[in-house]
KEKE-3310 file (N, C-alpha, C; in steps of 0.2 Angstrom, whole numbers, plus 5000, padded with zeros to 4 digits):
npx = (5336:5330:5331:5321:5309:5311:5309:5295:5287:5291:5282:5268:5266:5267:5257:5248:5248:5243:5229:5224:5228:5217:5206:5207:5206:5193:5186:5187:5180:5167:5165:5164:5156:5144:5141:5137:5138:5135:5130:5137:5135:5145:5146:5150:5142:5135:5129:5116:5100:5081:5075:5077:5078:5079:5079:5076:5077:5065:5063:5072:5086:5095:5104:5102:5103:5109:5102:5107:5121:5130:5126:5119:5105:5089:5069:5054:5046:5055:5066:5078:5083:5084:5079:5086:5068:5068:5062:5050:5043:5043:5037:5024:5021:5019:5009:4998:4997:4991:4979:4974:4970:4961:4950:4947:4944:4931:4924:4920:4914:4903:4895:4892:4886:4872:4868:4865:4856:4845:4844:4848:4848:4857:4862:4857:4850:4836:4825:4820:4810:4799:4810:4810:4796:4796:4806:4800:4790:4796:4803:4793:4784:4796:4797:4786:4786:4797:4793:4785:4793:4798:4789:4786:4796:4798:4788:4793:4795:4799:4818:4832:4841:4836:4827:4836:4842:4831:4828:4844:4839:4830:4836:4844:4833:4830:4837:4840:4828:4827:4842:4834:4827:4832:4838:4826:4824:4835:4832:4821:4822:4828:4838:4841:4842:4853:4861:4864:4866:4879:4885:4883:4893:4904:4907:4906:4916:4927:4927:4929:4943:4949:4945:4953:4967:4968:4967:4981:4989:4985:4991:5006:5010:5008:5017:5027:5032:5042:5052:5058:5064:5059:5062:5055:5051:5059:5076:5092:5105:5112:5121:5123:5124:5125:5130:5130:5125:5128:5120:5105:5099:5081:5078:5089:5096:5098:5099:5103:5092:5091:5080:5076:5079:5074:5088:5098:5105:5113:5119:5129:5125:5131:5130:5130:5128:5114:5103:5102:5096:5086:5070:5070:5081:5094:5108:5124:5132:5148:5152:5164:5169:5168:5178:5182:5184:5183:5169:5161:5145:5134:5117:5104:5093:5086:5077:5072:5078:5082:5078:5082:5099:5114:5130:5145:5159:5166:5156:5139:5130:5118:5106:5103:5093:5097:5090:5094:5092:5098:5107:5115:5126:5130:5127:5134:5129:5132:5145:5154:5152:5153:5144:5137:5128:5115:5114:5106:5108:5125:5131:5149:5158:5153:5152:5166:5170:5163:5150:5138:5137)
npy = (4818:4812:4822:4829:4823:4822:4837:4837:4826:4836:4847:4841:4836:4850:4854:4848:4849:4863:4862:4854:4864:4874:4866:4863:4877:4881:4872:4878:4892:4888:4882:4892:4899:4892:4884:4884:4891:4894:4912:4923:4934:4943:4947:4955:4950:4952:4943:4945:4943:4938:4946:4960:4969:4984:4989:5001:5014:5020:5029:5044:5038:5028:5014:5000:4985:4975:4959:4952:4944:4946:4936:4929:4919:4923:4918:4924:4938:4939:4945:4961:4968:4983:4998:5011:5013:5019:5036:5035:5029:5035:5045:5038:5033:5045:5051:5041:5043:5055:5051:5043:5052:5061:5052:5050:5064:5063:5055:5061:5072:5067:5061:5072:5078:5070:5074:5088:5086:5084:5096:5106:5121:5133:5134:5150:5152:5145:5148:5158:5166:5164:5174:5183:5189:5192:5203:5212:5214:5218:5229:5239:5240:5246:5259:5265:5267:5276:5286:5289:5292:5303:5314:5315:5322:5332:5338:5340:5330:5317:5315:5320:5311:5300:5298:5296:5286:5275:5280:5273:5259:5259:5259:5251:5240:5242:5237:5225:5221:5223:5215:5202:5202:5202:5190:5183:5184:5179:5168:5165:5165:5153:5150:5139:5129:5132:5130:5114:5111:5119:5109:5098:5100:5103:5089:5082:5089:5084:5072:5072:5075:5064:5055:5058:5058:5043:5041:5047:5039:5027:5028:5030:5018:5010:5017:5012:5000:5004:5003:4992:4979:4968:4955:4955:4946:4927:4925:4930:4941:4951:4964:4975:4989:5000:5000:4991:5004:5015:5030:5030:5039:5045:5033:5032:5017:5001:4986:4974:4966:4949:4940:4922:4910:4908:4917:4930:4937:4955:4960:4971:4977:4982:4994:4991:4978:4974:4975:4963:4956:4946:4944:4927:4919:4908:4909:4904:4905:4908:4908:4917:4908:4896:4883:4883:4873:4862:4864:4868:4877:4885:4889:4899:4910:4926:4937:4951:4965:4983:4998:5009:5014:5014:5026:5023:5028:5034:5023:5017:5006:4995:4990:4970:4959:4943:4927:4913:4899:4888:4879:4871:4874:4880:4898:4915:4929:4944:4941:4938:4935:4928:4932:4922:4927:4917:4921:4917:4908:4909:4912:4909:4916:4929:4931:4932:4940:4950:4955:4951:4961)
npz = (4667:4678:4686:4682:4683:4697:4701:4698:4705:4718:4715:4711:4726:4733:4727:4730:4745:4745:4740:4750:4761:4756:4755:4768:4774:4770:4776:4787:4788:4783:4795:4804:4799:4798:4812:4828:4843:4861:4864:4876:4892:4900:4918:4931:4951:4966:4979:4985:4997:4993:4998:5007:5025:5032:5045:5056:5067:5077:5086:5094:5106:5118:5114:5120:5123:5113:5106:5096:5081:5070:5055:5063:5063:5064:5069:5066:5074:5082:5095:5093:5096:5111:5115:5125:5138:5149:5152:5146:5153:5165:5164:5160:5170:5180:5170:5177:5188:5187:5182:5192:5201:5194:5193:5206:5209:5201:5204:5220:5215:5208:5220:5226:5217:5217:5231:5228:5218:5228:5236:5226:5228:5239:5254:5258:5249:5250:5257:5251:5249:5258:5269:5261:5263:5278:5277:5270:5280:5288:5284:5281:5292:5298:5291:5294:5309:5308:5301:5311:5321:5315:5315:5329:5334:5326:5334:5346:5354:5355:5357:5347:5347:5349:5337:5328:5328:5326:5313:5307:5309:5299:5289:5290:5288:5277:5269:5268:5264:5253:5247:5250:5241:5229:5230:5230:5217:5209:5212:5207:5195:5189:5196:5202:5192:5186:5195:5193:5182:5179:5187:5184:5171:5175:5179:5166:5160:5166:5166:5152:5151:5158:5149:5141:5146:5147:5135:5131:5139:5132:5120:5123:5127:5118:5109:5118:5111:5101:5107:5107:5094:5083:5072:5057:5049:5045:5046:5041:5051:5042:5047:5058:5061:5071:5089:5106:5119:5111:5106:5097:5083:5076:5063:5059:5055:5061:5059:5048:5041:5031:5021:5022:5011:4994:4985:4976:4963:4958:4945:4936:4918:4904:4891:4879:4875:4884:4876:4873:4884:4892:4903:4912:4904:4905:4917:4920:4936:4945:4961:4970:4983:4979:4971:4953:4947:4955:4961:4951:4940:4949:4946:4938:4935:4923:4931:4931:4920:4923:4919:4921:4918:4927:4931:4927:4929:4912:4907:4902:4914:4915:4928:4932:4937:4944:4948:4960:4955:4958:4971:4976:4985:5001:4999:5001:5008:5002:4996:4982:4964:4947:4932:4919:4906:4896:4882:4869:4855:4842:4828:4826:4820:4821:4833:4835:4824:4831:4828:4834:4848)
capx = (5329:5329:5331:5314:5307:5312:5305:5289:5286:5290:5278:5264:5265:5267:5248:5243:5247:5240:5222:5223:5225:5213:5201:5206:5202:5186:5181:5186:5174:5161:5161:5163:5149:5138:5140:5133:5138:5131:5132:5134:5136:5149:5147:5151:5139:5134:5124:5112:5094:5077:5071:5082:5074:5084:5075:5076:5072:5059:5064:5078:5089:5100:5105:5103:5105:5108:5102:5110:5130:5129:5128:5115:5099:5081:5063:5049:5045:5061:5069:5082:5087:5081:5081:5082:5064:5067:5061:5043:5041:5043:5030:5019:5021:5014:5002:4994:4994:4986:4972:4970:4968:4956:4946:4945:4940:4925:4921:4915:4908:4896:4894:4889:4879:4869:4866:4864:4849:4840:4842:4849:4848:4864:4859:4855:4842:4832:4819:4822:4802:4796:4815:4806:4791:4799:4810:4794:4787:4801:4806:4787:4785:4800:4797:4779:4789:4801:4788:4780:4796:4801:4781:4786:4803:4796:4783:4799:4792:4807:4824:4836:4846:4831:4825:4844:4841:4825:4832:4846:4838:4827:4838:4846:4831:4827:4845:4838:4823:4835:4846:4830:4820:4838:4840:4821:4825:4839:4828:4817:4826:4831:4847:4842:4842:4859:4867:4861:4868:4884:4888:4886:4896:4910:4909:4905:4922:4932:4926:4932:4950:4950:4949:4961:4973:4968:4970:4988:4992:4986:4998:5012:5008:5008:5024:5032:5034:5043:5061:5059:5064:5059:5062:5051:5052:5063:5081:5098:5106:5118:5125:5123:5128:5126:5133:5126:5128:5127:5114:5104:5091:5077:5078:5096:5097:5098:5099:5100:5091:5091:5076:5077:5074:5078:5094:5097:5112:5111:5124:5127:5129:5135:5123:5130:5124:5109:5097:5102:5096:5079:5071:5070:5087:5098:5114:5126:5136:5153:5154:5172:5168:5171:5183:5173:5185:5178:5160:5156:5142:5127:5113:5101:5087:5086:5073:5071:5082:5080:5077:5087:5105:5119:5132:5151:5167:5162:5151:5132:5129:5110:5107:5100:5092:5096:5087:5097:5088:5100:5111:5118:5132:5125:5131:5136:5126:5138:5147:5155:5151:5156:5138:5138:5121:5115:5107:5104:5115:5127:5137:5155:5162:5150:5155:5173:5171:5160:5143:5132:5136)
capy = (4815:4811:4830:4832:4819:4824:4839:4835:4825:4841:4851:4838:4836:4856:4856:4843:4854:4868:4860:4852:4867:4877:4861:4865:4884:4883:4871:4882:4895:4885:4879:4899:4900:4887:4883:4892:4892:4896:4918:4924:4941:4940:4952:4953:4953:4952:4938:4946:4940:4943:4954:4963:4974:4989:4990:5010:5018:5023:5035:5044:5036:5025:5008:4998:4981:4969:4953:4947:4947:4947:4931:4925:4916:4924:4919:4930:4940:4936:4953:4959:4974:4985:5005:5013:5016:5023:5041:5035:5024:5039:5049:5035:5034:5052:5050:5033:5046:5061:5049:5042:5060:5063:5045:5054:5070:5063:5050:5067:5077:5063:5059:5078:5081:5066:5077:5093:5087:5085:5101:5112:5127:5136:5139:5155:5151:5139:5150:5166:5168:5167:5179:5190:5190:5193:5208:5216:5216:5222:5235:5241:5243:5251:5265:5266:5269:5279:5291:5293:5295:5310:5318:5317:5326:5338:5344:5340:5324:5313:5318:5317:5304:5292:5297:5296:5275:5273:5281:5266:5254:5259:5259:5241:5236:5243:5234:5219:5218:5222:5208:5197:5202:5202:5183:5178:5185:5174:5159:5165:5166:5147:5148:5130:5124:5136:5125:5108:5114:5121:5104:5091:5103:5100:5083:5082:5091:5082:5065:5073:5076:5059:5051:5062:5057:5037:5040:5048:5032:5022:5029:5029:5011:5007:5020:5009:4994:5007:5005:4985:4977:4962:4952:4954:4940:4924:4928:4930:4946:4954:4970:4979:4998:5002:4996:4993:5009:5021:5033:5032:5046:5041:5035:5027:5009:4998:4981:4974:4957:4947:4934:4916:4905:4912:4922:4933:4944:4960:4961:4975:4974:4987:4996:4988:4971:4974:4975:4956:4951:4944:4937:4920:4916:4906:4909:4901:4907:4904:4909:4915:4903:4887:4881:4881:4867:4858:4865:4869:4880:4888:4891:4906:4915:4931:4940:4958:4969:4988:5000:5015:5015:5019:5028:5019:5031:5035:5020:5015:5001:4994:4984:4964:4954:4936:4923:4909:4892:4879:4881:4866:4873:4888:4906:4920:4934:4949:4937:4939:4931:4930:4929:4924:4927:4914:4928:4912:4904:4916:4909:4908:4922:4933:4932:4932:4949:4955:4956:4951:4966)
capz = (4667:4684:4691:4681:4686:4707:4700:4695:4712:4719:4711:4714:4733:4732:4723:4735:4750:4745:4738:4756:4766:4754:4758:4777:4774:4767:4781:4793:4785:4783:4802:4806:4797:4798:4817:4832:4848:4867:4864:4885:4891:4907:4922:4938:4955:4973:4980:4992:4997:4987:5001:5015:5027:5033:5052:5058:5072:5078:5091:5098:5110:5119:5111:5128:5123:5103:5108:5089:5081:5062:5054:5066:5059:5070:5068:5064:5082:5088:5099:5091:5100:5116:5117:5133:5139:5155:5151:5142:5157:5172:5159:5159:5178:5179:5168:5177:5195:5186:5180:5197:5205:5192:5194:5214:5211:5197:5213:5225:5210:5205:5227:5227:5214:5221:5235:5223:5215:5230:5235:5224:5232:5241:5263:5258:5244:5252:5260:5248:5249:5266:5270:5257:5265:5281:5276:5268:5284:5295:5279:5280:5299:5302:5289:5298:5314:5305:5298:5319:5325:5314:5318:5336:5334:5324:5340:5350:5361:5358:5354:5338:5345:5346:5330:5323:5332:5323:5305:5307:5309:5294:5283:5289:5287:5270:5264:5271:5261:5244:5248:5250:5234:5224:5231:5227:5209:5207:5213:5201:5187:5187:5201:5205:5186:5184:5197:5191:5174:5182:5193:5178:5166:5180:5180:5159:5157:5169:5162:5145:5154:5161:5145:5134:5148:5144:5126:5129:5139:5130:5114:5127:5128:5110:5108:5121:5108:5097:5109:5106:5089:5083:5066:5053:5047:5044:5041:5043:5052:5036:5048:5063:5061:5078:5093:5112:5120:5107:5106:5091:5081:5075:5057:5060:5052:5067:5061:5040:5038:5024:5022:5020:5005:4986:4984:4971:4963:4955:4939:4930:4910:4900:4888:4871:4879:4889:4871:4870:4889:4893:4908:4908:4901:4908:4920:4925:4939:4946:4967:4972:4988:4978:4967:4950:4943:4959:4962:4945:4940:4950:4941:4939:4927:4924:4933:4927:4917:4926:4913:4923:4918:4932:4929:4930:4925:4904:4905:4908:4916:4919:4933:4930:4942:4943:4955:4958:4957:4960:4975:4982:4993:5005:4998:5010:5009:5001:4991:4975:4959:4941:4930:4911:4903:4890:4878:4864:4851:4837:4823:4827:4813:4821:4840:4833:4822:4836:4824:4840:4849)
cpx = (5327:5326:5324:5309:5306:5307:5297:5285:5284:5285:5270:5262:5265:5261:5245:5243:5245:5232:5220:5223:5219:5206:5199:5203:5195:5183:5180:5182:5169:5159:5161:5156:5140:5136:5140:5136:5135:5135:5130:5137:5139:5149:5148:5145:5140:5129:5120:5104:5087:5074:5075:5077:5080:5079:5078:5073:5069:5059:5072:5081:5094:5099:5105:5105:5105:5110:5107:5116:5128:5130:5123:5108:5094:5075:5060:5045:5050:5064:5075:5087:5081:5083:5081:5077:5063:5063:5053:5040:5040:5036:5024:5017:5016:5009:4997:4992:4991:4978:4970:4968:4962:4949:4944:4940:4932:4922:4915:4915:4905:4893:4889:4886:4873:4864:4863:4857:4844:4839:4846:4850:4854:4858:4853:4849:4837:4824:4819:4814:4800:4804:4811:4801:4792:4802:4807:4792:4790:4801:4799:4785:4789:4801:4791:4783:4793:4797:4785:4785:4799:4795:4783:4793:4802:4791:4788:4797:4799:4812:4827:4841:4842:4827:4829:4841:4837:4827:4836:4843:4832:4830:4842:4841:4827:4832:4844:4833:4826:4836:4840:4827:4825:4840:4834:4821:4827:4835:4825:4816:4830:4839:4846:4843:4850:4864:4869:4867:4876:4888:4888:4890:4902:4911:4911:4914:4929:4932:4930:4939:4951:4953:4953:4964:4974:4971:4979:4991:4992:4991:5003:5012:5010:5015:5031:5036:5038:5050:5061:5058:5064:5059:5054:5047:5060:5069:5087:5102:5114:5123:5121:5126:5129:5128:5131:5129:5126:5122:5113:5099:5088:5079:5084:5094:5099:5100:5097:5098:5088:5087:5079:5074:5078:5084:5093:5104:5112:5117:5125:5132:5130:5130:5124:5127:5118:5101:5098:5099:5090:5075:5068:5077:5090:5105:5116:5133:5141:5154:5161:5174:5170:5173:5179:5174:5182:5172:5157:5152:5137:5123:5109:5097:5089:5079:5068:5078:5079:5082:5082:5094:5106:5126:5141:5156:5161:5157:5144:5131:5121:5108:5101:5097:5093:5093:5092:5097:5091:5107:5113:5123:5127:5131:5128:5133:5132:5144:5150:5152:5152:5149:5138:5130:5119:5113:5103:5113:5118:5131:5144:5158:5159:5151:5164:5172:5165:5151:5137:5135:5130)
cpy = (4814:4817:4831:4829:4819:4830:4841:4832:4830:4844:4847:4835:4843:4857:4854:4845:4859:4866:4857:4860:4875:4874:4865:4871:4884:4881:4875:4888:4891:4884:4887:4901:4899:4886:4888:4889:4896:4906:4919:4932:4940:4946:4948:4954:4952:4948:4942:4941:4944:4948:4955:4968:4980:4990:4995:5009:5019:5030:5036:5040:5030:5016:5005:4989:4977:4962:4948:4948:4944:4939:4927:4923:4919:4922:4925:4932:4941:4944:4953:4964:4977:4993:5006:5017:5019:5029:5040:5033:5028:5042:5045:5034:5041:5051:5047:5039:5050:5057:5044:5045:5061:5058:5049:5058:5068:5059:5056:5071:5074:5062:5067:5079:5076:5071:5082:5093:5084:5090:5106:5118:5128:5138:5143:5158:5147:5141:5156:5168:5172:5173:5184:5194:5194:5201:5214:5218:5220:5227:5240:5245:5248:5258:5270:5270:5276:5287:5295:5296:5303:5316:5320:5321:5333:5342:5340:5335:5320:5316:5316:5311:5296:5292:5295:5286:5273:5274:5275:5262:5254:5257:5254:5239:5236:5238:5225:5217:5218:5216:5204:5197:5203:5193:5179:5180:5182:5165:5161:5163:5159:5145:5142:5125:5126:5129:5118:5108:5113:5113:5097:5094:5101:5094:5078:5082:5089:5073:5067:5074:5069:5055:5053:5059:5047:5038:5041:5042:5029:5021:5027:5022:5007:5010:5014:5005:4998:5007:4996:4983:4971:4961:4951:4950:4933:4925:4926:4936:4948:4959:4971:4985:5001:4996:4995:4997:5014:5024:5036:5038:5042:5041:5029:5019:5005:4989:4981:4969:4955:4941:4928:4915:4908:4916:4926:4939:4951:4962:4968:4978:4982:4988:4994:4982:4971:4973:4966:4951:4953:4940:4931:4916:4915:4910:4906:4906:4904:4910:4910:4914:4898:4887:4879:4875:4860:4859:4865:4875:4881:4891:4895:4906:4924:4932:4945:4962:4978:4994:5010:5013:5017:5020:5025:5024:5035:5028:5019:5010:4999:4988:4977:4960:4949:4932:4916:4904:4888:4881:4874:4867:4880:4894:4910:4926:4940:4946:4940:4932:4932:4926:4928:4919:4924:4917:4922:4909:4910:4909:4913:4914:4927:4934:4933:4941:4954:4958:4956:4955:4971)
cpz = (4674:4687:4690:4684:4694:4706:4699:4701:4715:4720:4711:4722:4735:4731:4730:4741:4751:4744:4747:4763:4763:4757:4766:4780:4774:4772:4788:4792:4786:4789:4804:4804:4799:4806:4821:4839:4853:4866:4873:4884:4899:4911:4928:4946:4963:4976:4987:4992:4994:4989:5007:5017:5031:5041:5054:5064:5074:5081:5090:5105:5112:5118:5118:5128:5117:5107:5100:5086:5073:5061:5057:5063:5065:5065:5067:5073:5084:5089:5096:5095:5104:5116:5123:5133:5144:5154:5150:5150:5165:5169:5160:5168:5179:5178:5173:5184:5194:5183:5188:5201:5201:5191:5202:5212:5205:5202:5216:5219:5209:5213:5228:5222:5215:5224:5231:5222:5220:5235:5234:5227:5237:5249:5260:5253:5247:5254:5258:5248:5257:5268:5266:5260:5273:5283:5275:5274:5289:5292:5282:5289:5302:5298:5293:5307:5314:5305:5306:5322:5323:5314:5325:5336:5331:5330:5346:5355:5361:5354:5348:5341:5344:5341:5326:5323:5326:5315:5303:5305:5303:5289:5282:5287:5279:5266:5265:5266:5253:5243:5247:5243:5230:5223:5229:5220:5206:5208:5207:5196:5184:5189:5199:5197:5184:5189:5196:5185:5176:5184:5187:5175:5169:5179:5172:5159:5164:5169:5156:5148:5154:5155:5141:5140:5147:5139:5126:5133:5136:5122:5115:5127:5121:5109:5110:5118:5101:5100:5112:5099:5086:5074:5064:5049:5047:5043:5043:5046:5047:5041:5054:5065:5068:5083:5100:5115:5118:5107:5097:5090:5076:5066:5055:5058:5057:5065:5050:5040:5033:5025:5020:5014:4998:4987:4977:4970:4956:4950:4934:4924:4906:4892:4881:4871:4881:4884:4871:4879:4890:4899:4907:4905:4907:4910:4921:4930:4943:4953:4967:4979:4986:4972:4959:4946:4949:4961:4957:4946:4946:4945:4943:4934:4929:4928:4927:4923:4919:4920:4914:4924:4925:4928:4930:4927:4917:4902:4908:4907:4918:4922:4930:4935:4941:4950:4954:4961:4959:4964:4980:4986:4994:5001:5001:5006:5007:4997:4984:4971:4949:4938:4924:4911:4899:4887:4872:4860:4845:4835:4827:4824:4817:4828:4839:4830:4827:4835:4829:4847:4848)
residu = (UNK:UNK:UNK:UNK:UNK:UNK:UNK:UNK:UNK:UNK:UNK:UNK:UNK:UNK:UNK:UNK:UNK:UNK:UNK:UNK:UNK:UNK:UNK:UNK:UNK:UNK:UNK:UNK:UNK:UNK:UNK:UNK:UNK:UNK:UNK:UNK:UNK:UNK:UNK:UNK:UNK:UNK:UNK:UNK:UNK:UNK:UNK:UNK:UNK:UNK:UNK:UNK:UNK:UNK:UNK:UNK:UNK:UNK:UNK:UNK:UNK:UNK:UNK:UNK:UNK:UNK:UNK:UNK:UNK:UNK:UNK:UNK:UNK:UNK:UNK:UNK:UNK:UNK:UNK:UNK:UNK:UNK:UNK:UNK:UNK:UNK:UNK:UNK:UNK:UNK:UNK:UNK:UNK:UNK:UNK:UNK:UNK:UNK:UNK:UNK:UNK:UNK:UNK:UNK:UNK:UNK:UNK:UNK:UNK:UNK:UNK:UNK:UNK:UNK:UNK:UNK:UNK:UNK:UNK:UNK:UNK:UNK:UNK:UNK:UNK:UNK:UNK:UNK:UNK:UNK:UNK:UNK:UNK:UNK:UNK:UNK:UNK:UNK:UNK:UNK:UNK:UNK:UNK:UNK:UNK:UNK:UNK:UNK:UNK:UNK:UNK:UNK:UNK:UNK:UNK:UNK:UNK:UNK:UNK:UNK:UNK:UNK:UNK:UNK:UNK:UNK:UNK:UNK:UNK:UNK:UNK:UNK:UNK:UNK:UNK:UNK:UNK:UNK:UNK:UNK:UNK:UNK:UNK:UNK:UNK:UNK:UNK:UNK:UNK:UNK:UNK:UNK:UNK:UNK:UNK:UNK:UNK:UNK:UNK:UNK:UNK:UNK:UNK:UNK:UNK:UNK:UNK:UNK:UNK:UNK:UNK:UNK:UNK:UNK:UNK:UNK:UNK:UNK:UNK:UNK:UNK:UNK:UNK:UNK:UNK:UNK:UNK:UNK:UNK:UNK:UNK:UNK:UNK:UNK:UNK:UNK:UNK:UNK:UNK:UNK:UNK:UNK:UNK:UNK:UNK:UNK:UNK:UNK:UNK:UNK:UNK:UNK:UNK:UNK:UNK:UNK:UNK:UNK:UNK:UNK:UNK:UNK:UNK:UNK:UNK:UNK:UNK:UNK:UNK:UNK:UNK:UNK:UNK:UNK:UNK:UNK:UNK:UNK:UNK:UNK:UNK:UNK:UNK:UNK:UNK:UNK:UNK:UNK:UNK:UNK:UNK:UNK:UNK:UNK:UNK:UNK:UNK:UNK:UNK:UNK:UNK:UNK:UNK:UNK:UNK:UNK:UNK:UNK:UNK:UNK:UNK:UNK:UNK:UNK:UNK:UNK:UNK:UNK:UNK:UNK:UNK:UNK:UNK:UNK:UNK:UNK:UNK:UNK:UNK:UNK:UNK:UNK:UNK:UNK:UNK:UNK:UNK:UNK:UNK:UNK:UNK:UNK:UNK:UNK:UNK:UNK:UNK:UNK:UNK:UNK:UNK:UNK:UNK:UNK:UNK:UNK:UNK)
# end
């Protein structure tokens, strides 16, 4: 009676642990079910700044002196580096003496054409008339002579040598009057306006020289500030690829600064994920600078979500922008950091069998 009895007890602590841990079961469904927790999407990033500048080159040549050592904070202006301009600066030299040569010589061409336009005329033009008039008469006489002395030769009064004389001096004086009535032609015909014309067009096209070599200085002069590099703005200098000495080409990256103020770290999620992130959702980030059981969280938004995959091994990654609003200790520029995304809230069953994938 007993044993059945012991039995019996048995058999009822036996129900009552099973009805309790079916009770236990159902509730843990129930809370798998019912209850939601924070769903995040965890990547990894790189803390840089919201805007960097990549400062280049401008020109070829030699790196002469980096006024800054990475890490360094500059203002906006501030020098950051120096090319060597020697070479532009000999050029410019040149230059500065061929425009003062040519500052001269437009001096006496403007001093002479002064003179010029009060009397045009070249020596030899000046009295091209009366010479005319002159050469007419000596030309005309001495054919007149000409003509008696080959009359008197002919009835043999004077000889062939002084008639030979007399023929001479004909025919100088024939060449004489040419000369003269070819030179009062040219007065004629608007010499004195030709050289008027001539002597400004001299001075027009050496005015037009003078300033094209202005103009090329004053380029040289603007170029100049092309082998001096100054911060763009506020920042902090991230890199220095080159080195003092070195000779750079143009183009060459000289100098990476990363502005002051916002940060921002670029994450990138894995393309099963990426449908679930939105900007505006919450971050929170953990720096591997500070201890995160003593720092705690930094926080963040999303930005943007970049719509062009990259490409990692067999998978594709699409880069995420985050800003990251609340920054009580300073973060290092190049930094790591480990990012979990808030995408919203997911039942429990469903981040467990993986449903919010």
């Amino acid at each position: 009676m007993a044993r059945n009895q012991n039995m019996r007890n048995k058999i009822k602590i036996f129900r009552f642990l099973i009805i309790m841990a079916l009770v236990f079961f159902a509730l843990i469904i129930l809370i798998l079910i019912t209850f939601r927790i924070e769903d995040t999407v965890i990547s990894q990033g790189v803390v840089k700044a919201l805007h960097e500048y990549d400062l280049k080159s401008m020109v070829d040549g030699r790196l002469l002196e980096l006024q800054v050592e990475e890490g360094a904070t500059v203002k906006k202006g501030a020098v950051i580096l120096k090319l060597d301009d020697t070479k532009l600066k000999d050029e410019m030299e040149t230059l500065k003496a061929r425009i003062r040569e040519l500052q001269s010589e437009l001096e006496v061409k403007n001093k002479n054409l002064v003179v010029t336009r009060r009397n045009p005329l070249p020596k030899e033009f000046r009295y091209a008339e009366i010479s005319l008039n002159e050469c007419r008469d000596k030309f005309r006489k001495s054919k007149e002579q000409l003509d008696r002395y080959q009359t008197l030769y002919q009835r043999q009064v004077v000889s062939k040598a002084t008639t030979d004389k007399i023929e001479v001096e004909y025919y100088q004086a024939k060449a004489d009057y040419e000369r003269a009535l070819n030179t009062f032609r040219k007065v004629a015909e608007g010499l004195e306006n030709k050289i008027l014309e001539k002597a400004e067009s001299e001075i027009q096209l050496l005015l037009t020289k003078l300033n094209n070599e202005k103009v090329r200085l004053g380029l040289m002069e603007n170029h100049l500030g092309d082998y001096t590099l100054t911060a763009p703005a506020d920042g902090e200098v991230i890199a220095t690829p080159q080195k003092a000495g070195c000779f750079v080409e143009k183009g060459d990256v000289l100098v990476r600064l990363a502005t002051e103020g916002t940060k921002k770290i670029i994450a990138y999620v894995d393309q099963r994920f990426v449908s679930k992130i939105h900007p505006d959702q919450e971050v929170k980030i953990i720096s591997q600078l500070y201890d995160y059981f003593k720092f705690g969280f930094f926080s963040g938004k999303v930005k943007e979500v970049c719509e062009v995959p990259v490409k990692s091994g067999d998978s594709l990654l699409y880069p995420v922008e985050i800003l990251i609003m609340k920054e009580p200790y300073p973060l290092k520029h190049g930094s790591a950091a480990e990012l979990r995304i808030i995408t919203g809230k997911e039942r429990i069953i469903s981040i467990i069998l993986g449903l919010n994938r």
